[in-house]
N, C-alpha and C positions, 0 to 999 in steps of 0.2 A: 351569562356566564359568571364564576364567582371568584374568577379570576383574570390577570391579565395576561397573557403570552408577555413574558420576557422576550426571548430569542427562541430562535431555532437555527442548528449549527448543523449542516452535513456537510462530512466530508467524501471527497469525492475518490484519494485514492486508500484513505483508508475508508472502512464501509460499515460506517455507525451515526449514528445520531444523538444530535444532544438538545433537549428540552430545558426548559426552565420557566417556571412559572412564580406568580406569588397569590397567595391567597386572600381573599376578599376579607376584608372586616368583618363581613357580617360569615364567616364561614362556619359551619356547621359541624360539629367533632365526627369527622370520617377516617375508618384506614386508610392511609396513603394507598395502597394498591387500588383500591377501590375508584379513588379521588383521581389516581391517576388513569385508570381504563375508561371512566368518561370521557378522559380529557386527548388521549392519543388514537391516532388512528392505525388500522392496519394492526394492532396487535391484540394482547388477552394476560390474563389475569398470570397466568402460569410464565408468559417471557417478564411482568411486572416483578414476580415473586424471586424470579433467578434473577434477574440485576439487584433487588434489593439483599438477596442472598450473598451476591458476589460486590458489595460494596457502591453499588451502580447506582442507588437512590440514595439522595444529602438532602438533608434537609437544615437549612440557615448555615451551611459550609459542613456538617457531620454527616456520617451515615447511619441510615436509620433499616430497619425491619421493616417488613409490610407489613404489621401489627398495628405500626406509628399510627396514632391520629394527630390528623392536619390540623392545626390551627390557625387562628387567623392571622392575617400578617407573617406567614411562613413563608420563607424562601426552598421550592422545592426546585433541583433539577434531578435529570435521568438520564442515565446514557444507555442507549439501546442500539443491539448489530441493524446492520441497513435493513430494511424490510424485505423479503423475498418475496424477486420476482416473481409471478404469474407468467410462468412459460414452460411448457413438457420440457422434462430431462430426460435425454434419450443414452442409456447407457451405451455404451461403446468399448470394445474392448483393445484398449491404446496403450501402448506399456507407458511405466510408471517411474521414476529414477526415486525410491522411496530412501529417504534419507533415515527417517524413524516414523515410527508407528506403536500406538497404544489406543486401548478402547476408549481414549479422550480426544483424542486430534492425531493426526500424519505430518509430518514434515516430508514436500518434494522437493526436487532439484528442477525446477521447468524449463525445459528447452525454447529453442529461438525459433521464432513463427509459429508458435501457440497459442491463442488468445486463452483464455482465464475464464470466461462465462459464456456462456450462451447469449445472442443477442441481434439484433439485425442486421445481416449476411453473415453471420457466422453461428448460425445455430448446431452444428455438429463439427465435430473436431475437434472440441474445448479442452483443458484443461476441468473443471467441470462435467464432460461426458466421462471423461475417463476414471474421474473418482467414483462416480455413481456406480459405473459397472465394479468397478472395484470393491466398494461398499458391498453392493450387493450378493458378491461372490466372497464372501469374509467367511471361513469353517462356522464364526461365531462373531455376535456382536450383542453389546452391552444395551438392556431393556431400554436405554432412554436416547437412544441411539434416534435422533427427529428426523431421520429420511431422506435428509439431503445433504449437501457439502454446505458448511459454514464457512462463507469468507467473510475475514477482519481486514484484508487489505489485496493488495491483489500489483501485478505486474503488467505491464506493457508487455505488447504481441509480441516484438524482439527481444526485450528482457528477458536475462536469461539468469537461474538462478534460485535460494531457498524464498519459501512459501510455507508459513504455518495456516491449514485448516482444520475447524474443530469437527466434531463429531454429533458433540451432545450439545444441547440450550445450554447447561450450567459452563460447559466449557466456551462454547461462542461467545454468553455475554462476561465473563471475567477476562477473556482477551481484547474484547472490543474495548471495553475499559483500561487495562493495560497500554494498545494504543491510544488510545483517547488521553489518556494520564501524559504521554509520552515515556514509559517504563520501560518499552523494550529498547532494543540496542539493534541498530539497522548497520551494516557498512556494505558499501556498493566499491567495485571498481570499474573504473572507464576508460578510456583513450580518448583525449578533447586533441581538438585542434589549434595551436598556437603554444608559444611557449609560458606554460604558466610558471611567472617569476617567483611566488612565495606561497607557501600554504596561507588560507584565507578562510575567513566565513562570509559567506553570503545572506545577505539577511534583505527582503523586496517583499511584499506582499505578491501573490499568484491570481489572476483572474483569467476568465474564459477574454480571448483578446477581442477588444470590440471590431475589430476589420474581418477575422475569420473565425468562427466560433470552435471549429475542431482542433486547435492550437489552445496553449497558454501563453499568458503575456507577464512581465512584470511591472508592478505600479506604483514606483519606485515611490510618489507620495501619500501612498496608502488611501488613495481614492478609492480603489476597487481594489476586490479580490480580497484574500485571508493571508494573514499573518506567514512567513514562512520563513525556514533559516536553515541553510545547509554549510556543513562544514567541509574543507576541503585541503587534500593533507598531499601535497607531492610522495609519488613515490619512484619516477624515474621520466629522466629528461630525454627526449630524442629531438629538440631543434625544434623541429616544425610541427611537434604534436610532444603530446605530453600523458603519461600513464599517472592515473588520479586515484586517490580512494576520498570516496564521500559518505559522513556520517550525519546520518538526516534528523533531525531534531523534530522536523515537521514533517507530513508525507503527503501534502499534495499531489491532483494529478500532477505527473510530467516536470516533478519538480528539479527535479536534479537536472533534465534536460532544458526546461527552462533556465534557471539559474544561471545556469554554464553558458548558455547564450548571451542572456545578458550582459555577462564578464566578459564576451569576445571569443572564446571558448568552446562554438560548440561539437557535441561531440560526433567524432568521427563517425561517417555514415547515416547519420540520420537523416531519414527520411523528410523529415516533418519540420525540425528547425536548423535547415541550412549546410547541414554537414556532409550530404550527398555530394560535394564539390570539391574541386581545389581551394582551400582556403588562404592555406600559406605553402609556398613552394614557387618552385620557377613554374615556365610554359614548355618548357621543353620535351621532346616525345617520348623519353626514356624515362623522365618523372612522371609524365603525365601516364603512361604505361603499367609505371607501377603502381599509381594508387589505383587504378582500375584493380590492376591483380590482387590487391588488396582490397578495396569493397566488395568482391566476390567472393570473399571470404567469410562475409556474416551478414545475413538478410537484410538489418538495417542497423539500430545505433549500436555503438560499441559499449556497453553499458550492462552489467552482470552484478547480481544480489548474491554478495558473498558471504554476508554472514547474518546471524539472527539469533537475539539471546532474549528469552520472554521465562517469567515465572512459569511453571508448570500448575494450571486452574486445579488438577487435583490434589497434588501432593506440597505446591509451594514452592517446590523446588526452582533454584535460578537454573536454567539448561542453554546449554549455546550450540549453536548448528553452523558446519562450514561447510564449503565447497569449492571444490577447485573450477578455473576456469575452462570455460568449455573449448574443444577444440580449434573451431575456426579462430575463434578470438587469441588463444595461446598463439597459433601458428602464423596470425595476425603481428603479433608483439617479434616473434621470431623472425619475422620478414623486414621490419623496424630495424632491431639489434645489426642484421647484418648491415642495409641498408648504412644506416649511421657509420659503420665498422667500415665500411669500402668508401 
């Protein structure tokens, strides 16, 4: 080989890749595109030419054209959307809460208890089925339109909430780059359990937890796991639980419900880190009655993607996307208000 592998960086809740190499001494004058379809697997010259199109290949910290030729002692990296799966997409026709749409990407609202892709035990149902059919049934759609739904980042089954997907190569890879940059603007709201005393940032490294691998954990001395920082901004106190917005700087899996764990915090309902319980509250049958009546109220964590603001790949354009809270979880907050009030 004529070079070294630097790194290789995937992330796992956003869904892109990031390469970095450096060039041999003895390196031979090639196109970067070229240089780089040797050296990556899983892709082709044409997803090479669109990140370098959309700012996506640097060479020594600049970005460069697939034109570039490599030299030696060149610092190349590239950021490339995750690689697509190898699995039939079975359209389905699943309605759709379409916030916005253009022949470059869709903005949805996704509902709770949907999963986002296709994948083992949950190959129809998706988030993913239902764009496909959708796609497919368009009066009209743009020549460069690649066939399937592009995800840059993606939600948890209960998460409820905005989702940008692309349409076209040129639009998937200048958004994955956009996450990847940290450019867009995320804010979640949640209901944690406990009284959180002061808006705070959270900042732990995230890894897969070494006791159970389907969870995350954090590693508070940055042994394992990636980088991660979430901010967090009171927006109303109920005592024994606490309504939050979180703006994510990083987007790991399960970061926000990590986090919040870690802080003591976690959020209401979840399944998965600890918040399916009584956390804080008496034992009594009337308390204990109510949060029942309340966990029935939303399949699992209390945890909603409320807002998203990304350049627009064609036009440049900054565009921001809201949404209101979804039923259960409103009617959630409303059971609270009184609760408190009485």
């Amino acid at each position: 080989m004529n070079e070294d592998v630097q790194d290789v960086e995937q992330e796992e809740e956003e869904l892109f890749e990031h390469y970095r190499f450096k060039a041999d001494p003895g390196q031979e004058s090639v196109r970067i595109d070229k240089y780089l379809l040797d050296r990556l697997p899983n892709t082709s010259r044409n997803k090479i030419q669109s990140a370098a199109k959309n700012g996506s290949v640097v060479v020594n910290g600049k970005p460069v054209k697939s034109n570039y030729k490599v030299k030696p002692g060149d610092e190349v990296a590239i950021v490339l959307p995750y690689p697509v799966r190898e699995i039939e997409l079975i359209p389905q026709d699943i309605p759709l809460d379409i916030v916005y749409e253009d022949h470059e990407l869709i903005v949805v609202n996704k509902p709770a208890n949907m999963v986002v892709h296709p994948g083992y035990g949950n190959y129809t149902g998706t988030l993913v089925n239902a764009l496909v059919y959708h796609f497919d049934n368009l009066p009209e759609r743009k020549s460069d339109y690649f066939g399937r739904p592009g995800l840059v980042h993606r939600l948890d089954k209960h998460t409820t909430g905005i989702m940008v997907v692309a349409k076209t190569e040129d639009a998937l890879t200048n958004l994955a780059k956009q996450f990847y940059d940290r450019t867009t603007e995320r804010r979640y709201q949640a209901l944690v359990w406990g009284d959180v005393e002061e808006d705070m940032r959270i900042e732990g490294n995230l890894g897969r937890s070494l006791q159970n691998r389907k969870v995350m954990t954090v590693f508070p001395e940055g042994d394992h796991g990636k980088h991660a920082v979430t901010h967090v901004k009171v927006l109303k106190r109920y005592g024994l639980v606490t309504f939050v917005e979180c703006k994510l700087e990083t987007g790991r899996t399960h970061q926000i419900r990590t986090h919040l764990k870690w802080k003591g915090h976690p959020l209401f309902h979840d399944l998965e880190y600890g918040g399916d319980r009584i956390v804080r509250g008496t034992t009594h049958d009337k308390y204990k009655q109510f949060i029942s009546n309340c966990f029935d109220l939303i399949p699992g964590q209390a945890l909603h993607a409320k807002s998203l603001g990304f350049q627009h790949p064609g036009t440049g354009e900054w565009i921001q996307f809201d949404s209101d809270l979804p039923e259960g979880f409103q009617v959630l907050l409303n059971k609270w208000d009184r609760y408190v009030a009485e």
